[in-house]
C-alpha positions in Angstrom: 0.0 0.0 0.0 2.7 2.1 1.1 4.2 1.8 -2.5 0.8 2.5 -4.7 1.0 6.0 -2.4 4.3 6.7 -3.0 3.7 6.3 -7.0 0.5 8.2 -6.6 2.5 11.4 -4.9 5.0 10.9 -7.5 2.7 10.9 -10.1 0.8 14.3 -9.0 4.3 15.9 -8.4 5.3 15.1 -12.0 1.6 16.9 -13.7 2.3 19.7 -10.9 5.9 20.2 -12.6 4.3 20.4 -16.1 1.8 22.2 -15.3 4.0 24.9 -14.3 6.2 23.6 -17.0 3.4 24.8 -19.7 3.0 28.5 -17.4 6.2 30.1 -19.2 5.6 33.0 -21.8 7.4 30.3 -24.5 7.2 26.8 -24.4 9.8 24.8 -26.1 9.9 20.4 -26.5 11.0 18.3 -29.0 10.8 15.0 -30.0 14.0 12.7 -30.8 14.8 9.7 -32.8 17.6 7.7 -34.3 20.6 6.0 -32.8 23.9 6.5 -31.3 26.0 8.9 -33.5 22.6 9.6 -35.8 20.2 11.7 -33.8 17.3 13.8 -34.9 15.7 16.8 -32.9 12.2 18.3 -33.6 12.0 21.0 -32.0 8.1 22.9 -31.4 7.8 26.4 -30.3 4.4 28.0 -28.5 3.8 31.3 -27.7 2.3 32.3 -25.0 3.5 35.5 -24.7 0.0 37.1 -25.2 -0.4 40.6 -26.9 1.1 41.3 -30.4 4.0 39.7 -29.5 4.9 37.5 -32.2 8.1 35.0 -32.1 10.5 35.7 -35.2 14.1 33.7 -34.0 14.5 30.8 -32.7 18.0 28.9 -32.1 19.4 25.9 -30.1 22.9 24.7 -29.4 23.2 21.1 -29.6 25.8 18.5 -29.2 28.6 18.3 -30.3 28.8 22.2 -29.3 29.0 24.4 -31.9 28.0 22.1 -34.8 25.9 23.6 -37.4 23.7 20.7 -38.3 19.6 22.1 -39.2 18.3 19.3 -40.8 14.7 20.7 -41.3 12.8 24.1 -41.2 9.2 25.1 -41.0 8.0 26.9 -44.0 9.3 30.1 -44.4 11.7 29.8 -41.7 15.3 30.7 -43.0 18.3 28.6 -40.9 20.9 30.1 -43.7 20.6 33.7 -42.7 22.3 34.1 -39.7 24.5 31.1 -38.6 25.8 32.1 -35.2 24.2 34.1 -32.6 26.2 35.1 -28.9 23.0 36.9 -26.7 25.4 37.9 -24.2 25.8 41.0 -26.2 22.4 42.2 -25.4 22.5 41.0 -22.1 21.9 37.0 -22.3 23.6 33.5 -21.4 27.2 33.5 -23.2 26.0 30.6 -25.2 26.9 30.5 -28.8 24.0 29.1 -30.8 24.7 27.5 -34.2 21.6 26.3 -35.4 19.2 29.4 -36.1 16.1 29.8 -37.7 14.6 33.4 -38.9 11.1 33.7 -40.5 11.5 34.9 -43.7 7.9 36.6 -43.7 9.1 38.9 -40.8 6.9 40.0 -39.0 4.2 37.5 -39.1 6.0 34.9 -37.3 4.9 32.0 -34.3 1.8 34.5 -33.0 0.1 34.4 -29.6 -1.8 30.9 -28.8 0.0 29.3 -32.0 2.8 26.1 -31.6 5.0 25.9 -34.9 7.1 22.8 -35.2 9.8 21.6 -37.6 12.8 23.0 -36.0 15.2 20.0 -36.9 18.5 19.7 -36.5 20.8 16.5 -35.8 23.4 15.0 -33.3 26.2 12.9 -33.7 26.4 12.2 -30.0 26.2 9.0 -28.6 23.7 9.1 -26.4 20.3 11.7 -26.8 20.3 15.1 -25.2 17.8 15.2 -21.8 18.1 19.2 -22.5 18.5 21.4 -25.4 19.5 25.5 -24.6 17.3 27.3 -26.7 17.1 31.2 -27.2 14.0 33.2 -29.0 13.6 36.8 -29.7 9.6 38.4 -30.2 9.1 41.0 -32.1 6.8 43.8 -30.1 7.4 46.6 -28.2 7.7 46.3 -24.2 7.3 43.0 -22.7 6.9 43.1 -19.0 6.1 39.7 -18.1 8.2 36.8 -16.1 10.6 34.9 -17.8 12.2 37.3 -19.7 15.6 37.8 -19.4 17.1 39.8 -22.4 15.8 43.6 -23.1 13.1 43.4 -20.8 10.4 46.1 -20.0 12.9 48.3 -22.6 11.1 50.3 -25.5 10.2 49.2 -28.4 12.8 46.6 -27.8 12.7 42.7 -29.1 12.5 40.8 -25.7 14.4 37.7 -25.6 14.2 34.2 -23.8 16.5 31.8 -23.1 16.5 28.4 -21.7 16.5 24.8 -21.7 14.0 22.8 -23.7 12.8 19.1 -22.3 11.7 16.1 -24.7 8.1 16.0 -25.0 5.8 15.2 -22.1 3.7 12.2 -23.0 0.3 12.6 -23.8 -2.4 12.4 -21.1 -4.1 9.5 -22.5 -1.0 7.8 -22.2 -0.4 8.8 -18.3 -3.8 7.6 -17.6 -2.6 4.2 -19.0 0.5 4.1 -17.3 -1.4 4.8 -14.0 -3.8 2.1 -14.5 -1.4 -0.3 -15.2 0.8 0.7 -12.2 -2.2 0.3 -10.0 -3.7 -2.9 -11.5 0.1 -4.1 -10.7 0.4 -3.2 -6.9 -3.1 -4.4 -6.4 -1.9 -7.6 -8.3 0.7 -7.9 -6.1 -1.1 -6.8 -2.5 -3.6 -10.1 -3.6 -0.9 -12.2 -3.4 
């Protein structure tokens, strides 16, 4: 019994963390698949930043550090235009990020409420990244909100955000079948 309530805590402690996962202005995951040496990254982008403030760059830094390696874009998004990027400049993480994207219909890029995926890019590491740093830049005016940490609450500057993105959280339908089967095993087990 003791060990159906410890998985039960566990298990609201993990939805409390996405939860307030999904409560940041931008929400970054991706999905991965391949092999050792032969890894591939799709990354999706959300904004929730509210207002007109649109998302036009996006960039991560994988592994190895500081290989170039996009191997897919969304539409319209250009990963040839710029193809290094240091924030620390405007005040960021000293991070050099080599794999870029820029929407080549500027300004009409990620708007408020919408996810765009198709970020790709590949790793020749042996095993998968658990994290990914990942930088974005939005195009309006003043952005007061949390999370920012690059030109914020400036005019008309481009607030920026940088931070680590986490592999994809599983669908709900899928926790509620993990759950069940975890339970239907301790009680399984309590019988005997």
């Amino acid at each position: 019994m003791r060990r159906l309530l410890a998985v039960a805590v566990a298990g609201l402690a993990f939805l409390g963390a996405t939860a307030v996962a999904q409560a940041s202005p931008i929400d970054v995951t991706y999905t991965v698949s391949g092999s050792a040496g032969n890894w591939t990254y799709d990354f999706s982008v959300t904004n929730n930043l509210g207002g007109t403030n649109d998302i036009y760059l996006f960039g991560v830094e994988m592994s190895p550090l500081g290989a170039r390696n996009i191997v897919g874009s969304p539409s319209n998004w250009d990963p040839n235009t710029i193809t290094s990027y240091n924030p620390s400049i405007y005040g960021g993480l000293n991070i050099n990020y080599d794999n870029i994207w820029i929407d080549g219909n500027f300004p009409t890029s990620i708007l408020p409420g919408q996810t765009l995926s198709g970020f790709k890019t590949g790793s020749t590491a042996s095993t998968s990244l658990s994290t990914v740093p990942w930088f974005a830049w939005s195009t309006a005016g003043t952005y007061t909100g949390s999370f920012c940490n690059i030109n914020c609450g400036a005019p008309f500057s481009n607030p920026g955000f940088q931070y680590d993105a986490f592999a994809a959280v599983p669908d709900p339908s899928t926790l509620w079948l993990l759950g069940s089967g975890v339970v239907g095993l301790s009680g399984r087990r309590c019988l005997r």
